[in-house]
C-alpha positions as CSV (number, residue, x, y, z in Angstrom):
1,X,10.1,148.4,11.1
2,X,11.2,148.5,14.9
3,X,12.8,144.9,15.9
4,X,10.5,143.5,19.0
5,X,13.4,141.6,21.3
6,X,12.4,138.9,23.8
7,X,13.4,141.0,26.5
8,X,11.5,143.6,25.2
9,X,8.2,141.6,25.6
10,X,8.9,141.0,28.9
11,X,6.8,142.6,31.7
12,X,8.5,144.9,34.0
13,X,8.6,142.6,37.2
14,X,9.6,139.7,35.3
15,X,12.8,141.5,33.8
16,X,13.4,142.4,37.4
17,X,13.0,138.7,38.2
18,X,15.0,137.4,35.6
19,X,17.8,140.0,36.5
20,X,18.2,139.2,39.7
21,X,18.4,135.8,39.0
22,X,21.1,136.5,36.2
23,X,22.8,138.1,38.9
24,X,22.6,135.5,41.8
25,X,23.7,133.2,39.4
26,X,26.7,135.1,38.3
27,X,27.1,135.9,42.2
28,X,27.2,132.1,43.0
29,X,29.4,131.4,39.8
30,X,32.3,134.1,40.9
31,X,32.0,133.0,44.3
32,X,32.6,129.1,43.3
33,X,35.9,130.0,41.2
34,X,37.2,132.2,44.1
35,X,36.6,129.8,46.6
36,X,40.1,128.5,46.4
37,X,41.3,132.1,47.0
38,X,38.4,132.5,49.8
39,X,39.8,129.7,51.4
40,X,42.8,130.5,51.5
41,X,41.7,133.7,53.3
42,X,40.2,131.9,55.7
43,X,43.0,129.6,56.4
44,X,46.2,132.1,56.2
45,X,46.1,133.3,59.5
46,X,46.1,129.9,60.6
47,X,49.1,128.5,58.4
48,X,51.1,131.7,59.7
49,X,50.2,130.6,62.9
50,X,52.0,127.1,62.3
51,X,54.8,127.9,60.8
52,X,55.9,130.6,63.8
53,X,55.5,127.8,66.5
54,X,57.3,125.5,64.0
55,X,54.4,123.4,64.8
56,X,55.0,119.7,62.4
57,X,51.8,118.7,62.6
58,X,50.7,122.2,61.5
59,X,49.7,120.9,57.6
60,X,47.7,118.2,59.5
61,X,45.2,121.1,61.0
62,X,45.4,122.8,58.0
63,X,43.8,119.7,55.9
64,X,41.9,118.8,58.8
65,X,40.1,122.7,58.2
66,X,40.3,123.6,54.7
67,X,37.4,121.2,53.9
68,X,34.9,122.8,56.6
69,X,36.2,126.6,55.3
70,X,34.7,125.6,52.0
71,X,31.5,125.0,53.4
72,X,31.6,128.0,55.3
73,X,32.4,129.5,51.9
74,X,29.4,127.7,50.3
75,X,27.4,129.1,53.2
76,X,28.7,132.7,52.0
77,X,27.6,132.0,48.4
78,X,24.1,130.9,49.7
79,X,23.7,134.2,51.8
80,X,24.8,136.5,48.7
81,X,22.2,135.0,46.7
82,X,19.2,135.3,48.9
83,X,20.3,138.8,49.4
84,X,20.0,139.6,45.6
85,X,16.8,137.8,44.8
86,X,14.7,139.4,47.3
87,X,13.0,136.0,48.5
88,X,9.3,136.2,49.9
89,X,9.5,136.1,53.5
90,X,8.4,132.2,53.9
91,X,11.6,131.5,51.3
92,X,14.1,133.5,53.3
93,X,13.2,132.6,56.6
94,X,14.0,129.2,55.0
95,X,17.0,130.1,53.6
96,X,18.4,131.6,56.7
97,X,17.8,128.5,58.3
98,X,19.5,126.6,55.8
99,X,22.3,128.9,55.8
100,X,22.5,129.0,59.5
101,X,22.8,125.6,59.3
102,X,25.6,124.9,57.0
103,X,27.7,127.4,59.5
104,X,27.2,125.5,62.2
105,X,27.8,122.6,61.0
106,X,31.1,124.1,59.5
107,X,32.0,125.2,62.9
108,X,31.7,121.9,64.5
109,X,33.2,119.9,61.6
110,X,36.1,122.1,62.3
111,X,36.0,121.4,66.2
112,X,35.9,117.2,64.9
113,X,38.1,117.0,62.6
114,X,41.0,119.5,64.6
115,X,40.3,116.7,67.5
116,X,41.3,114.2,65.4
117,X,44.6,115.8,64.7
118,X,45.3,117.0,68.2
119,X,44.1,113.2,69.9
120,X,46.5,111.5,67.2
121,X,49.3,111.0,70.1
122,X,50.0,111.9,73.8
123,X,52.9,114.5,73.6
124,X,50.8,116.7,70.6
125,X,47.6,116.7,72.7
126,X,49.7,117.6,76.1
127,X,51.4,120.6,74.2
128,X,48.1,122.2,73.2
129,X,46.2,121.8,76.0
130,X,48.3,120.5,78.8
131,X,46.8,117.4,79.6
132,X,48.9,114.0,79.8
133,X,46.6,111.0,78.3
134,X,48.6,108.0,78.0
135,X,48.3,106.7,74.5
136,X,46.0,103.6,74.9
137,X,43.8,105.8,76.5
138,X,43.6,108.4,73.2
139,X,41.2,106.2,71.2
140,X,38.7,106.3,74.1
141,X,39.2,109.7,74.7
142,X,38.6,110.5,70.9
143,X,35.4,108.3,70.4
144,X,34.0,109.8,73.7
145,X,34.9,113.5,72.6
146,X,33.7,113.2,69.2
147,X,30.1,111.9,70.4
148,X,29.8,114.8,72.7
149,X,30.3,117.1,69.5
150,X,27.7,115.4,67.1
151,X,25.4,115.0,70.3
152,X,25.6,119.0,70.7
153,X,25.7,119.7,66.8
154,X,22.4,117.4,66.9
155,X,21.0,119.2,69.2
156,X,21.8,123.3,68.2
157,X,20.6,122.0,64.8
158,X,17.3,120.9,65.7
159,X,16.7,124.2,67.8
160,X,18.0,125.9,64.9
161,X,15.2,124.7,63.0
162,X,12.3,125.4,65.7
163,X,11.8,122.0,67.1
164,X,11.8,121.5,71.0
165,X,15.0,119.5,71.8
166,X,13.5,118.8,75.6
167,X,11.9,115.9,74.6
168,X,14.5,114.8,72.9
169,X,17.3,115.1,75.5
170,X,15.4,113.4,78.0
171,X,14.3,110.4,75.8
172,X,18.1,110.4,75.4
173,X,18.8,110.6,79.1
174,X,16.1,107.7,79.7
175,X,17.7,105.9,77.1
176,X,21.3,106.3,78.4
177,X,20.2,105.7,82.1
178,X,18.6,102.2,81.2
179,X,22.0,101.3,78.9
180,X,24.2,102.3,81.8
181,X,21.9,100.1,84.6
182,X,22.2,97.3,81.8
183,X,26.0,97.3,80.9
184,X,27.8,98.7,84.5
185,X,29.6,95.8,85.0
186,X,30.8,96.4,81.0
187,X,30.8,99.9,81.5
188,X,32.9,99.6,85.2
189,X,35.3,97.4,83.9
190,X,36.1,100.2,81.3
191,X,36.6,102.9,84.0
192,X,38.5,100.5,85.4
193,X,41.2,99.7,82.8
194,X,41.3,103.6,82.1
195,X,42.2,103.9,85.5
196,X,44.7,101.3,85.2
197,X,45.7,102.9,81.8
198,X,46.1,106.1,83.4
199,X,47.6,105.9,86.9
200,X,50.1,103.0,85.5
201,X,50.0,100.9,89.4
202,X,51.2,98.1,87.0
203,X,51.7,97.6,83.9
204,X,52.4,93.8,81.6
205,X,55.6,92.1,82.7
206,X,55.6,93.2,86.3
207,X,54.8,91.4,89.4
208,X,52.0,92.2,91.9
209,X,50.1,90.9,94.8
210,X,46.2,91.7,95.4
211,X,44.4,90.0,98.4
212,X,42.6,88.0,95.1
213,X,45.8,87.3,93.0
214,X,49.1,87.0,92.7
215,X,51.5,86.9,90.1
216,X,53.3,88.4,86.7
217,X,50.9,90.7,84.9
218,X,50.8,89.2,81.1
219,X,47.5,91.1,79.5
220,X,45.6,94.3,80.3
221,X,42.7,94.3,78.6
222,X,39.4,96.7,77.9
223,X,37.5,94.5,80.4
224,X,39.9,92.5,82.8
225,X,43.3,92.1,83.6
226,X,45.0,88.3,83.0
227,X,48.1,87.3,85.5
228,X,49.9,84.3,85.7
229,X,50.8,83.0,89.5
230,X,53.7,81.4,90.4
231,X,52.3,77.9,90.2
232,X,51.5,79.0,86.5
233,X,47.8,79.0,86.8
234,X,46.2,82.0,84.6
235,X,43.5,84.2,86.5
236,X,41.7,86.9,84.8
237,X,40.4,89.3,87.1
238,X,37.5,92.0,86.5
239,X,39.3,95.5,86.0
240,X,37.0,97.2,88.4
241,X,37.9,94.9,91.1
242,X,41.5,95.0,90.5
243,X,41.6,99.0,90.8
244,X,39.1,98.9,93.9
245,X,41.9,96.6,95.7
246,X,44.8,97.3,97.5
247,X,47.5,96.8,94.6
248,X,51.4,95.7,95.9
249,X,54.3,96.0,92.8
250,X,56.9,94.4,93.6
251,X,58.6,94.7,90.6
252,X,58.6,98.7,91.4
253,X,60.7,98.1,94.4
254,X,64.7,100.1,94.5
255,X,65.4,98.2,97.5
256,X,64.4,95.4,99.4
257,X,64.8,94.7,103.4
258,X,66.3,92.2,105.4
259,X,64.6,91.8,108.8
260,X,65.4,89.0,111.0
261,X,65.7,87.8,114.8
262,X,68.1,86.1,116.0
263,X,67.6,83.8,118.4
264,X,71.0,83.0,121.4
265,X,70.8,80.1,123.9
266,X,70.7,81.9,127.3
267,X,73.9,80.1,127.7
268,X,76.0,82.8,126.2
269,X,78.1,85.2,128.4
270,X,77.8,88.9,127.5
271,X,81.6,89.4,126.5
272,X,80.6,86.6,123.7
273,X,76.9,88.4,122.9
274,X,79.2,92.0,122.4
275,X,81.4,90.4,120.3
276,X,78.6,89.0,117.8
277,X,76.8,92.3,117.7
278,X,80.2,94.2,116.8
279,X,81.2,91.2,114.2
280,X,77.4,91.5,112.9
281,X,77.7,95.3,112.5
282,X,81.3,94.8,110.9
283,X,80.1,91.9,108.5
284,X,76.8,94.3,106.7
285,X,79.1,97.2,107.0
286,X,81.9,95.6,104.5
287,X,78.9,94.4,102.1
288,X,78.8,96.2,98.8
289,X,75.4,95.7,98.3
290,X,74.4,96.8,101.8
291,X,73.3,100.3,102.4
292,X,75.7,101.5,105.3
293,X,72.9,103.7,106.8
294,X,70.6,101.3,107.4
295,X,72.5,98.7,109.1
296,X,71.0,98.1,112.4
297,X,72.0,95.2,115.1
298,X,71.1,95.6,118.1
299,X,70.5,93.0,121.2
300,X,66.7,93.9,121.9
301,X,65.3,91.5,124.2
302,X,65.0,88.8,127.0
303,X,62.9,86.0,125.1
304,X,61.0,83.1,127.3
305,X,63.3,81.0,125.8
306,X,66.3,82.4,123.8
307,X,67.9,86.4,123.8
308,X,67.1,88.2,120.8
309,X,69.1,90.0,118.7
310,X,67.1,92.1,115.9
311,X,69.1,92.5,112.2
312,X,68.0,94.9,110.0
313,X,69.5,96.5,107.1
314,X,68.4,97.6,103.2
315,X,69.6,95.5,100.1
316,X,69.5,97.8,97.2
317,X,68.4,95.3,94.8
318,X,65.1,94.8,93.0
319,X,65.2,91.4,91.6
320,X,64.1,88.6,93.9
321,X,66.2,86.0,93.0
322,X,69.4,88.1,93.3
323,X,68.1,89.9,96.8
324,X,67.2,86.3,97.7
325,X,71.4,85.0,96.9
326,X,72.8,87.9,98.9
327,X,70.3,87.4,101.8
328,X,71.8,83.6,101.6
329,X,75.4,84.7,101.7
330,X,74.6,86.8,104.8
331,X,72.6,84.5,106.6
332,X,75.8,82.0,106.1
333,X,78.2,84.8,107.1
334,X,75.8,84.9,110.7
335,X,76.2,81.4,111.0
336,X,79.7,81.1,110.8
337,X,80.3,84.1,113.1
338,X,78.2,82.4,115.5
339,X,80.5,79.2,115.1
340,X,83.0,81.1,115.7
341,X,82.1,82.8,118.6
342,X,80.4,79.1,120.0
343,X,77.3,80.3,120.4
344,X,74.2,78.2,119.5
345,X,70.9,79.4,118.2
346,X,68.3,78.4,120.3
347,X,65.1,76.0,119.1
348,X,62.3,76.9,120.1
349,X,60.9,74.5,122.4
350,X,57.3,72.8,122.2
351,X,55.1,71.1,125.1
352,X,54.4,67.6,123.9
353,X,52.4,65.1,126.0
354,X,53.1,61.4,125.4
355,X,51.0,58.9,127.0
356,X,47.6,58.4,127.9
357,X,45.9,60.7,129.8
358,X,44.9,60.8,133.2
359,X,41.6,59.2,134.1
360,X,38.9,61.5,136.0
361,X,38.2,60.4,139.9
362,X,34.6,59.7,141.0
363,X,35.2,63.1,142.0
364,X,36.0,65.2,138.9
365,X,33.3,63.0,137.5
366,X,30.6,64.5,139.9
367,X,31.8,67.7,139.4
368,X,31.1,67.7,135.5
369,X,28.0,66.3,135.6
């Protein structure tokens, strides 16, 4: 008597069924042990790439990839087993879309997690692509870029699945127009310190002037900038209107310049006024800290009350404390080469009336009236 099998019993389409199932399986189950080897496939060109640049943060990338590469390898595994089942149409136009899905996401996951690695410092990010971000800047720049990528991912998957994204990006445009009306001044102030951030006019320690503040800059923060003014008082100033104004650093200075005008009683003969311009000349010229080229003396006018004599000259020195001692020393060397030549420095001189004033006549009276 003939043995009747299971399989045997089985109607035609259902052993087809169950075969091609057997085999998707088996597919899915080869594809899941070789996915190391897959991925490694996938990845190779990429690690080759690395190590001929001698790129150091090349195993970075490559962890920052592998883990979308298995996806995509996933996303393989899925495609080979709707093939072999031979899915109704409503099921495969399904799966297509689910498979379409998990490569795109794949793709972008790569694209997020490579920005990670290339935004993790200033000097990496300017090798790849040339552009210097200063490093307080990077975690901005990261958060901003990585929002553009899930907002575009959002979007291609939605349309991937047949829903109209229109309505969607223009609630989100609504949306982001009333946040940005609500938070500008939040939103300025961030522009603001990126721009402070980014073009460096100052940075903590140093000393400016604004036509709102000035002092030594001791805090620049995400929405205002904190300096401390000579008298010690502590003004913290909105970031967008510190990079809207006019911004002087003094500490940024190489030189500093001494520019005065000397002022000689009309007394003085001109053998006596040639001799102080030639001793004046003489005097900045043996100064160490005087640039020779820029020394200028010259006798320049006839004042209403005293002749001037214009001094000019550069101090290489930044600090104002020592720029302040050397202008001392030179103001005392003027002074003594004035005593020696017995000259005088004229005082300026100012009306004063002392009394009472003069009554108006019956006159002067009619006349106002």
């Amino acid at each position: 008597m003939d043995t009747i099998t299971f399989w045997d019993q089985l109607p035609q389409p259902a052993r087809e069924t169950l075969l091609r199932v057997l085999l998707a399986v088996l597919a899915l189950l080869v594809i899941w042990l070789l996915r190391r080897i897959l991925t490694w496939l996938f990845v190779a060109p990429l690690r080759r790439y690395t190590r001929k640049n001698s790129i150091q943060w090349g195993e970075s990338l490559l962890e920052a990839v592998i883990p979308p590469v298995r996806a995509l390898v996933f996303a393989l595994g899925l495609y080979v087993v709707a093939s072999i089942l031979e899915l109704d149409p409503e099921t495969r136009v399904f799966a297509d879309h689910l498979i379409r899905t998990l490569v795109i996401i794949a793709i972008f996951l790569v694209i997020y997690r490579v920005m990670d690695v290339l935004t993790e410092s200033s000097p990496r990010l300017y090798r790849v692509s040339r552009i210097d971000v200063e490093d307080r800047l990077l975690p901005f720049v990261r958060t901003g870029v990585k929002v553009v990528i899930l907002a575009v991912l959002l979007v291609i998957v939605i349309g991937e699945w047949g829903y109209n994204v229109s309505g969607l990006i223009a609630g989100l445009g609504l949306g982001g127009l009333a946040v940005s009306l609500a938070a500008q001044d939040t939103i300025a102030n961030l522009f603001g310190f990126s721009a402070i951030v980014g073009d460096r006019p100052f940075v903590v320690g140093e000393y400016i002037k604004t036509p709102d503040v000035e002092g030594t800059v001791e805090h620049v923060g995400l929405r205002s900038t904190r300096v401390r003014q000579p008298d010690q008082a502590y003004v913290t100033i909105p970031n967008s209107k510190l990079v809207s104004s006019a911004v002087l650093n003094w500490s940024r200075l190489s030189k500093r310049w001494l520019n005065t005008t000397m002022r000689i009683e009309y007394t003085a003969t001109s053998r006596q006024l040639e001799a102080l311009l030639e001793r004046l000349r003489a005097m900045l010229a043996a100064r160490e800290r005087v640039e020779p080229d820029s020394i200028v003396v010259f006798f320049t006018n006839f004042g209403e009350q005293a002749l001037e004599v214009l001094v000019r000259c550069y101090i290489p020195i930044a600090d104002w404390v020592e720029f302040s001692r050397e202008k001392e020393a030179i103001n005392l060397e003027i002074l003594r080469i004035v005593e020696d030549l017995g000259l005088s420095l004229a005082v300026p001189n100012r009306p004063m009336w002392v009394g009472r004033l003069p009554e108006p006549s019956n006159h002067e009276e009619s006349v106002q009236s």
